[in-house]
C-alpha positions in Angstrom: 62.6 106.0 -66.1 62.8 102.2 -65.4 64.4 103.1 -61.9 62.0 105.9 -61.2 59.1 102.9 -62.3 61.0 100.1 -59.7 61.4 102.8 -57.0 57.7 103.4 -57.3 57.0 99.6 -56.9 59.7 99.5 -54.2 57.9 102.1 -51.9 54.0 100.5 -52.9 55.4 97.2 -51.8 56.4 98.3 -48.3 53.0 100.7 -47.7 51.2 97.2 -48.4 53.7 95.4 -46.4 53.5 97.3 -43.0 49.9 97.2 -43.8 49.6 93.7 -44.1 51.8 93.4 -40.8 49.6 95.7 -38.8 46.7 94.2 -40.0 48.0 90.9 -38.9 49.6 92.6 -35.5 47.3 91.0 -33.2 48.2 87.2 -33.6 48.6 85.0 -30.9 51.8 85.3 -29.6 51.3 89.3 -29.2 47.6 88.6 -27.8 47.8 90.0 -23.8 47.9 87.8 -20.8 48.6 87.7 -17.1 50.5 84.7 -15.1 51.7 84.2 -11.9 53.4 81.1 -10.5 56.0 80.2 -7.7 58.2 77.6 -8.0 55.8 75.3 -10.5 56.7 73.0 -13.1 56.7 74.5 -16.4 54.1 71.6 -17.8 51.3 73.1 -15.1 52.5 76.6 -16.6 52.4 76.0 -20.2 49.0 74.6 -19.4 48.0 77.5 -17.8 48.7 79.0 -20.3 47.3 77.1 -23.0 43.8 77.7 -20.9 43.9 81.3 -20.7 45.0 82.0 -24.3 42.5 78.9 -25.9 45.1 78.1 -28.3 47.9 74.6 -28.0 51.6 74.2 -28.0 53.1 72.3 -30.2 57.0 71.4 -29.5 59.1 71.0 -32.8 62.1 69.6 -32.4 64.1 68.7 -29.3 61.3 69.8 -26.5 61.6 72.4 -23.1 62.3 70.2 -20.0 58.8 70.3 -18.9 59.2 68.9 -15.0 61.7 72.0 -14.6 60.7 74.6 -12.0 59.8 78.0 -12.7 58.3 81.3 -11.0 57.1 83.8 -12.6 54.8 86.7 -12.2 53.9 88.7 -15.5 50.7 90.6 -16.2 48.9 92.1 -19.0 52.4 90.8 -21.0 52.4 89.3 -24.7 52.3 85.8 -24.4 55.4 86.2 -26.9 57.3 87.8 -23.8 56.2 85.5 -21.4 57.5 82.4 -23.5 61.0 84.5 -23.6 60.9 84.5 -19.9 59.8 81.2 -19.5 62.4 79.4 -22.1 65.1 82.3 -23.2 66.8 83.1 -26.5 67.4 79.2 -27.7 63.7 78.9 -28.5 62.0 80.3 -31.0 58.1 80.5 -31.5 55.9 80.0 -34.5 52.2 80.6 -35.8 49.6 78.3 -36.9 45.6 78.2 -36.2 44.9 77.0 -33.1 48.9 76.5 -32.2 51.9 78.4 -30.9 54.6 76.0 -32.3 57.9 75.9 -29.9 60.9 75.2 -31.6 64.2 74.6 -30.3 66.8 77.0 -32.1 69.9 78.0 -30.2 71.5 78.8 -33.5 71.1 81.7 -36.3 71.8 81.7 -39.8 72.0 83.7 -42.1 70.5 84.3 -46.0 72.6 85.7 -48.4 71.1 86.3 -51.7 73.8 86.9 -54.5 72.2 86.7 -57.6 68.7 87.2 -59.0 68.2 86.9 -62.9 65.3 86.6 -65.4 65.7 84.6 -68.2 64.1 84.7 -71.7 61.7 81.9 -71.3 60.6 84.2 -68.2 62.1 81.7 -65.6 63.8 83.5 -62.8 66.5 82.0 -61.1 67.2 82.7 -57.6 71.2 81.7 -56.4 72.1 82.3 -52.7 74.1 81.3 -49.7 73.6 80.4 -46.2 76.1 81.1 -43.4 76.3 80.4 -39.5 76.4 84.0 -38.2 78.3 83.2 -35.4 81.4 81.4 -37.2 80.5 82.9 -40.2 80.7 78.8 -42.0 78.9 78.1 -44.6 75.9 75.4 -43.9 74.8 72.7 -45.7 71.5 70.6 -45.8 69.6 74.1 -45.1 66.2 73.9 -46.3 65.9 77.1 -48.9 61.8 77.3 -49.9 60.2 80.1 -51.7 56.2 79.2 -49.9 53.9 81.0 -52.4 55.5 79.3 -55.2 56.0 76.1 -53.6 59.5 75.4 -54.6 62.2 74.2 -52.6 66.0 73.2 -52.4 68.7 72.3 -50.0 72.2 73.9 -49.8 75.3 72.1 -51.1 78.3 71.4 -49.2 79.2 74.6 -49.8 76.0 76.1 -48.1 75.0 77.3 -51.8 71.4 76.9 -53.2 69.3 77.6 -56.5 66.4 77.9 -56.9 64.6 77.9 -60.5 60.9 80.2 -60.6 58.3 79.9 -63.1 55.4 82.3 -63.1 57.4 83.7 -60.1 54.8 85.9 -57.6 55.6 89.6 -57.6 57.1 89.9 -53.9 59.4 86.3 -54.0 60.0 84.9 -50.4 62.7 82.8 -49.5 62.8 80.9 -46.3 65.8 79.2 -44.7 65.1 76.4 -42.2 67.2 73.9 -40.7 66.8 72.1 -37.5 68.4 73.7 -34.4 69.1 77.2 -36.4 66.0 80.0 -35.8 64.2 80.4 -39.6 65.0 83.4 -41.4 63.1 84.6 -44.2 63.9 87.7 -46.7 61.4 89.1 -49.3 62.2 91.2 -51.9 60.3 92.4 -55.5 60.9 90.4 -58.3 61.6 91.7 -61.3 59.3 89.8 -63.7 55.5 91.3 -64.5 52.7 91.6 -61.4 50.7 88.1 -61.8 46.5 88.8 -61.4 45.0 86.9 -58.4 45.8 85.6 -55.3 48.9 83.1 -55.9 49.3 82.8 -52.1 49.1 79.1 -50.8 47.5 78.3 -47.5 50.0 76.9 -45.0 48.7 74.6 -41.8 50.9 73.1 -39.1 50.1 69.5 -38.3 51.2 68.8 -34.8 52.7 65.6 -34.2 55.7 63.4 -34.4 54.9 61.7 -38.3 59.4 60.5 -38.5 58.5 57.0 -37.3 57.3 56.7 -41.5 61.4 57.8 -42.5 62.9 55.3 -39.9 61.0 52.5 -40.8 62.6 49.6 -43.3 60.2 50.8 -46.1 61.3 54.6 -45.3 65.1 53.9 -45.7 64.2 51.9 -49.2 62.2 53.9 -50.8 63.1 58.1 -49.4 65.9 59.7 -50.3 68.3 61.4 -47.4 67.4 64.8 -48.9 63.7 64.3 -48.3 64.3 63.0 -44.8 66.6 66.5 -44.3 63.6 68.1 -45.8 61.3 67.0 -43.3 63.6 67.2 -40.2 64.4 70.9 -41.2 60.3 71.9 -41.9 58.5 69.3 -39.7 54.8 70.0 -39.3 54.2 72.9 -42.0 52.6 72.2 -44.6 50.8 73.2 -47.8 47.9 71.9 -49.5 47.4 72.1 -53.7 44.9 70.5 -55.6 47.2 67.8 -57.7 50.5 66.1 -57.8 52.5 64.3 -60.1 55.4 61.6 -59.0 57.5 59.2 -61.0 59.0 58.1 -57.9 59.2 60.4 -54.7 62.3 62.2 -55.8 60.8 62.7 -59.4 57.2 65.1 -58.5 56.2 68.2 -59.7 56.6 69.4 -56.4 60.4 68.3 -56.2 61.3 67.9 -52.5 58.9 69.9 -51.5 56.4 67.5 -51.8 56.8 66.1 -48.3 55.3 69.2 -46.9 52.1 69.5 -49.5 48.5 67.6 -48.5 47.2 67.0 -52.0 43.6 66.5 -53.4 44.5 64.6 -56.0 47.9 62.4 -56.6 48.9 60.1 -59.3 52.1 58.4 -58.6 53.2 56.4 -61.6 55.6 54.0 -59.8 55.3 55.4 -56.2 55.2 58.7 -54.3 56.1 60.3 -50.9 53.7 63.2 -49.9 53.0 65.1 -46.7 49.3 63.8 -47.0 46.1 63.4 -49.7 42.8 64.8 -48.7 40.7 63.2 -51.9 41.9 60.6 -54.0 45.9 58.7 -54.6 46.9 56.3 -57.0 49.8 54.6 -57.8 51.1 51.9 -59.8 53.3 50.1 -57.5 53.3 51.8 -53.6 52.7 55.3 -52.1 53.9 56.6 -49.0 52.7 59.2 -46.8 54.2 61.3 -43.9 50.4 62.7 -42.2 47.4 61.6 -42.8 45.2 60.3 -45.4 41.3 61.4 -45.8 38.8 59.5 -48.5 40.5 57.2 -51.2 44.4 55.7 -51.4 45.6 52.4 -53.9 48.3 51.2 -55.2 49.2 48.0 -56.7 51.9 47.0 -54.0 51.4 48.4 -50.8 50.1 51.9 -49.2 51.9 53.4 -46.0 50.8 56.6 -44.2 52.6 58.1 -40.9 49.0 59.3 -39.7 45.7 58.2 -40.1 43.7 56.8 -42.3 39.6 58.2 -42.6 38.3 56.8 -46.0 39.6 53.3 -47.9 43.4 51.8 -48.6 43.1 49.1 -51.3 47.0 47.1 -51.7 47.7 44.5 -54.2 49.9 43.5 -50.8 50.3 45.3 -47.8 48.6 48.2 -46.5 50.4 50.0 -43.3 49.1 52.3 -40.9 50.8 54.1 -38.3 48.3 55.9 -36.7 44.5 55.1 -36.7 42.0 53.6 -39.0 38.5 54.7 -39.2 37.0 53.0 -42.7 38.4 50.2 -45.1 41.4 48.1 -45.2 41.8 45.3 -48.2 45.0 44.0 -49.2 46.2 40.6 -50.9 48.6 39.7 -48.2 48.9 42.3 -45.1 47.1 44.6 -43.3 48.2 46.5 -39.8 47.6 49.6 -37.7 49.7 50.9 -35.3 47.0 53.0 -33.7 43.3 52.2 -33.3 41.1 50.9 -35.7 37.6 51.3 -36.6 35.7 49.4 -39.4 36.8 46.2 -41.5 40.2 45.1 -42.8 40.0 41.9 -45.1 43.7 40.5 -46.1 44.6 37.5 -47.5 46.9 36.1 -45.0 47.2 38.4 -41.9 45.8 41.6 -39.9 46.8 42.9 -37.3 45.8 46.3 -34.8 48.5 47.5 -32.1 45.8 49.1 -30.3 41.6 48.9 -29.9 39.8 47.3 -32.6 36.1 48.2 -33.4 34.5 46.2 -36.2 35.1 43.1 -38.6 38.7 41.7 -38.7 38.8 38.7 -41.8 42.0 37.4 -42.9 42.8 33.6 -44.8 45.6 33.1 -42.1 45.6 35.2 -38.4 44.0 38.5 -37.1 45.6 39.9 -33.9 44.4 42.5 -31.7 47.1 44.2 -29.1 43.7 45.9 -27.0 40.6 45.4 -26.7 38.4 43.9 -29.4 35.0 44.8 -30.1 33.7 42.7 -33.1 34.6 40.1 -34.8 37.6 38.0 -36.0 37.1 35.6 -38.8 40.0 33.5 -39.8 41.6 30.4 -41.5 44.0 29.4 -38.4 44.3 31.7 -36.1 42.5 34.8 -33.8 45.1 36.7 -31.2 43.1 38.8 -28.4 45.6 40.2 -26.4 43.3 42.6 -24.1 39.6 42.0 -23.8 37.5 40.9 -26.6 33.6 41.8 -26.3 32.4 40.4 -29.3 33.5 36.8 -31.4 36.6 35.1 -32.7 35.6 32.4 -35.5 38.8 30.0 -36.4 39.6 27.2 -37.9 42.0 26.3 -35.5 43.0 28.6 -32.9 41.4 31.3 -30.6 43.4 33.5 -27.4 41.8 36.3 -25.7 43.4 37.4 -22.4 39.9 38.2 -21.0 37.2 36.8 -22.8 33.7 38.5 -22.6 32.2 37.4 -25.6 32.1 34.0 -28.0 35.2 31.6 -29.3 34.6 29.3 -31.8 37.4 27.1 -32.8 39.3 23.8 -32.1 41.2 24.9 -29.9 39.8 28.2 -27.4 42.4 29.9 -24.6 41.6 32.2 -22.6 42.7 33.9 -19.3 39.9 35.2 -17.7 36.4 32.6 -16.7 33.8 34.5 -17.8 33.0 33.9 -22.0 31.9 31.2 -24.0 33.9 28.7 -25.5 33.3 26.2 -28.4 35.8 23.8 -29.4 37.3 20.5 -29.0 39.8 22.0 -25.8 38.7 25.1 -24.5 41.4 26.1 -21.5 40.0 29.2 -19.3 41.5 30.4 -16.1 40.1 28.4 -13.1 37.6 26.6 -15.9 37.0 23.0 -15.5 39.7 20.7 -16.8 39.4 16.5 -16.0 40.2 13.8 -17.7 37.8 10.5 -17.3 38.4 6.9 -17.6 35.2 5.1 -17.3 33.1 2.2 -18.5 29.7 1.7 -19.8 27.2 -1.1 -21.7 29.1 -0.8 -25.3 32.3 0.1 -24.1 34.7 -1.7 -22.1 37.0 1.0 -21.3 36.4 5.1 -22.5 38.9 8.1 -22.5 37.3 11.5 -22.0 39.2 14.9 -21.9 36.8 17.9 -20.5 37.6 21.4 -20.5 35.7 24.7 -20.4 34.2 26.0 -17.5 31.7 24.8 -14.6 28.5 26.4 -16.8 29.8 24.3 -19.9 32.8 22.6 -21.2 33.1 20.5 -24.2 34.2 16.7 -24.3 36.6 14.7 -26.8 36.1 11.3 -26.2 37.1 7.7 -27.8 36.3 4.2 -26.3 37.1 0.3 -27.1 35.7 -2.7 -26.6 38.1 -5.8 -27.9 36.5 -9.4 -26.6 37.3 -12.9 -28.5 33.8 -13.8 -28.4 32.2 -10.9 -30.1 33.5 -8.2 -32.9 35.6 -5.1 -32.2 34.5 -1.7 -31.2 36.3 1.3 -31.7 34.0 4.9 -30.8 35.4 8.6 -30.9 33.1 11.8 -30.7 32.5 15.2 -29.0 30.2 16.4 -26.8 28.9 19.3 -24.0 28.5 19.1 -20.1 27.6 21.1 -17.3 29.0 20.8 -13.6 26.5 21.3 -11.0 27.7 21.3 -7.4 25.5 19.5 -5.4 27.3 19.8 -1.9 31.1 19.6 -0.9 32.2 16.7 -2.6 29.2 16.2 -5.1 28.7 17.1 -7.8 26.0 16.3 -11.2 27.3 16.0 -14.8 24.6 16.4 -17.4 26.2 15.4 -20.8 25.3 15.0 -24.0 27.4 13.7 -26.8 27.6 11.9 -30.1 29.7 9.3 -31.3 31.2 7.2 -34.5 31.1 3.5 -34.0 33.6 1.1 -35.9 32.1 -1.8 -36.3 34.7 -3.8 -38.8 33.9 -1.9 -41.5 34.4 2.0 -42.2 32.0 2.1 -45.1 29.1 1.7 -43.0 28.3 4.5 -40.7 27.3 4.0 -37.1 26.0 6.6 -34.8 25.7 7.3 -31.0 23.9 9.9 -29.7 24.0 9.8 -25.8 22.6 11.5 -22.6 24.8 11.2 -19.5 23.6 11.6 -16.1 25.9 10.8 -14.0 26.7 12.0 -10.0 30.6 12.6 -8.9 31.9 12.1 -5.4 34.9 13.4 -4.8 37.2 11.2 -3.3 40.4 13.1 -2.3 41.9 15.9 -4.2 42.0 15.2 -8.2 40.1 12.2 -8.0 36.4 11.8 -8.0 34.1 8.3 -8.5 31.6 9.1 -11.0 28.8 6.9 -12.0 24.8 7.3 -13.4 22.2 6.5 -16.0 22.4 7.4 -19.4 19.5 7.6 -22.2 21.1 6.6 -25.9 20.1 6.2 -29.6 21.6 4.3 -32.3 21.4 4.5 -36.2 23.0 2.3 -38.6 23.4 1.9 -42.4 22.2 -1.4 -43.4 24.3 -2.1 -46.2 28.1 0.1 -47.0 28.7 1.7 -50.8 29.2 -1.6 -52.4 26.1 -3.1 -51.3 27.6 -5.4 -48.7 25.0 -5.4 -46.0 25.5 -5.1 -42.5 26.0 -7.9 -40.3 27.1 -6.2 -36.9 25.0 -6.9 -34.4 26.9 -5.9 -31.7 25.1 -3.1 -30.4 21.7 -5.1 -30.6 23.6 -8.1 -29.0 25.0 -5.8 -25.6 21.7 -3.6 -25.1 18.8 -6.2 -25.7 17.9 -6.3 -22.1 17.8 -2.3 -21.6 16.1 -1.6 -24.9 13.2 0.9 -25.2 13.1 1.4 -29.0 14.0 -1.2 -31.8 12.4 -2.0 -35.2 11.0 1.2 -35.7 10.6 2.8 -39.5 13.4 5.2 -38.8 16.2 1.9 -37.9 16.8 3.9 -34.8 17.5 1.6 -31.6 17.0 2.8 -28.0 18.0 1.8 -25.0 18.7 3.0 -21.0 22.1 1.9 -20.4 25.2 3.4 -17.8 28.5 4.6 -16.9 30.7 3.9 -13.8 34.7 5.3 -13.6 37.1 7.8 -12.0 37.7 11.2 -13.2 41.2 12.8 -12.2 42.3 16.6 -12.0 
């Protein structure tokens, strides 16, 4: 009776079967189409292709020579049959929505199953073999997954596998993948009680080269080789399930497997290694992921994902991108992206974007930007723009943008291109205006200034001294903003304004110079230019330094009493018309 009752299932299983394969028939690869080409590359015939069907290819694994020339001339054939003429028996081709995956498979194997029992507690436990049909070896590192239950293993040196089955699904599927071999899969009934509902799992194909995560230094550390062998045999497939539960990668409740399943919910209680997380990811120390991550990822280390990011990464440290960024970056020391980002990262030291960056960069040390820069860069020390930057770099220190089309503020501003503005104490642009000046004027005997920027404005850093036996010491340093105005040929105008500390003997009492230079330039050979003109100038003084010693100086009064226009007023401040006559060079 039990045989007559499994014979029964036997022939239900294959009515649904060829059902379900009839039903699903009309896929892609069997859909009709009609091509003709003589002597074309096979990119323009894969593309073709590609437009006629509406559906991609995706190349796993080592890729068709694409510049090779081809003829062909098929019509009304299966796409199916026109790949076989186009690329032969070493390829073989694949399903997913939207994709016809081409994978490179000269090889066969074969899937031997030699034992299938159930146990007590119900678990059934799968024990199998895979050979090379051609030299009839036995193969190790073979990928050996059953899909619907999302279990998988990898064969022993001796090409032998197990695999364990809880709540196993009435017809069990075992696939064998590994990379250069065409996948076999055999189903057959188990022999454990029909489960109710749909146990099936979705599976996806993400298209995409995501191994760049494996080879990196944080790859190698932290995932094992049987996980990278997992993901070089089953690339871009993957699964998705609600939650996930990881010691460390190698310790999930996925097992291996979970390099090919896109969560909704992981909880990694040191760290974890997943295909991807569409929802939330936590982890006490780091996680790691080989696609992409949607919504919410932390950790209390550092975060790295192969893909994208579209949501928030929060690090204690470092948080590591390899694709592109559209959201929130924050990490205590770190943040980069390999790809493109879009929104705000905030680290504690240093940021960095490979490609375009649209948004708010804000880091205690340096940001850098590899392309263009649309936003803002807020540092400490130091902003990096190594394409264009359209919006603002604020420093403490340092600014470079290779073409500048927006605002620099820092003390020191570098950029390659003349268009922008700079503020700083050197600002160096391509063609700008760069002069040093030696020159002397009514307070001060001799002056140094250093000018750069550009003709419409460039900033000044000045100092000056004035050291006479008969009268006190003067030593003056300060800033300041000009203009060149060409005027002809060889001259030129120099509005300038600037502002100045005076040393007058004593540091406690603060002197200040406010001044408006007018003066005219004629150029006298190349490099060197007379300049000379009137200038309009205020002074304010303390009268008395911290101690209450009051201030005796009165130098300034003493050199401008026959120019003043201003003195005694409530305000202390003392005016005067005075001048400037010297050479600038460069």
């Amino acid at each position: 009776m039990p045989s007559i009752t499994k014979l029964v299932f036997t022939v239900i299983f294959l009515i649904i079967s060829s059902i379900f394969f009839k039903v699903n028939a009309q896929s892609i690869l069997e859909n009709e189409i009609s091509v003709h080409a003589d002597k074309k590359p096979l990119s323009n015939v894969l593309d073709l292709m590609e437009e006629k069907g509406s559906f991609r290819f995706a190349y796993y694994g080592k890729l068709a020579v694409k510049d090779s020339i081809v003829s062909i001339h098929a019509d009304n054939s299966t796409i199916k049959g026109v790949l076989d003429q186009l690329l032969g028996a070493k390829y073989e081709f694949k399903e997913s929505p939207g994709y016809i995956i081409v994978r490179y498979a000269p090889l066969e194997l074969a899937l031997v199953l030699e034992k299938n029992t159930v146990m007590s507690d119900g678990q059934q436990i799968v024990i199998g073999y895979i050979i090379d049909t051609k030299t009839n070896n036995r193969i190790e590192n073979v990928s050996v997954l059953e899909k619907n239950a999302l279990i998988s293993t990898l064969t022993n040196k001796d090409g032998f596998f197990e695999l364990r089955l809880k709540n196993a699904p009435q017809a069990i599927e075992l696939t064998a993948v590994k990379e250069n071999y065409k996948t076999v899969t055999m189903v057959f009934l188990s022999e454990i009680k029909i489960q109710m509902g749909d146990k099936k799992n979705k599976t996806d194909y993400i298209d995409g080269d995501f191994s760049e995560i494996e080879r990196s230094g944080i790859g190698r550390f932290f995932i094992s080789s049987k996980q990278r062998i997992q993901t070089l045999n089953l690339g871009g497939f993957i699964s998705k399930v609600p939650v996930q539960a990881s010691l460390v990668p190698s310790i999930s409740t996925r097992g291996m497997l979970n390099t090919q399943i896109v969560n909704n919910f992981s909880l990694n209680i040191l760290g974890g290694y997943n295909a991807g997380v569409r929802g939330l990811e936590m982890a006490g120390l780091y996680n790691i992921n080989r696609m992409n991550v949607d919504a919410l990822q932390m950790a209390g280390i550092f975060n790295t994902v192969g893909g994208s990011v579209n949501g928030i990464q929060l690090a204690g440290i470092y948080n590591n991108v390899f694709g592109n960024l559209r959201g929130l970056q924050i990490s205590g020391i770190h943040n980069s992206v390999k790809g493109s980002q879009i929104g705000l990262q905030m680290s504690g030291i240093y940021n960095n974007v490979y490609k375009d960056s649209k948004g708010l960069q804000i880091a205690g040390i340096s940001n850098t930007v590899k392309g263009s820069q649309n936003g803002l860069q807020l540092s400490g020390i130091c902003n990096i723009g190594k394409d264009t930057v359209r919006g603002a770099q604020i420093t403490g220190l340092f600014n470079y943008a290779k073409e500048l089309q927006g605002v620099q503020f820092g003390l020191v501003n570098i950029t390659d291109s003349p268009s922008g503005y700079s503020f700083g104490l050197l600002n160096f642009k391509k063609g700008g205006y760069k002069k040093i000046s030696v020159t002397s004027n009514e307070i001060s005997d001799i002056n140094l200034s250093v000018k750069t920027g550009d003709h419409k404005m460039y900033t000044i850093l000045m100092a000056g001294r004035s050291d006479r036996k008969d009268e006190e010491k003067l030593f003056s340093f300060g800033i300041g903003l000009g203009k060149n105005i060409p005027l002809g040929k060889r001259f030129t105008f120099n509005p300038e304004f600037s502002t100045q500390y005076l040393y007058l003997g004593n540091w406690d009492i603060y002197n200040s110079l406010s001044k408006f230079d007018s003066s005219f330039s004629f150029q006298l050979c190349k490099g060197v230019a007379l300049s000379a003109g009137p200038s309009l100038n205020f002074y304010w003084s303390e009268k008395q330094d911290k101690y209450g010693n009051a201030n005796t100086s009165t130098f300034v009064q003493d050199r401008t009493k026959h120019s003043t226009i201003i003195k005694n007023n409530s305000r202390d401040i003392l005016g005067w018309i005075g001048w400037s006559f010297g050479l600038t060079f460069f």
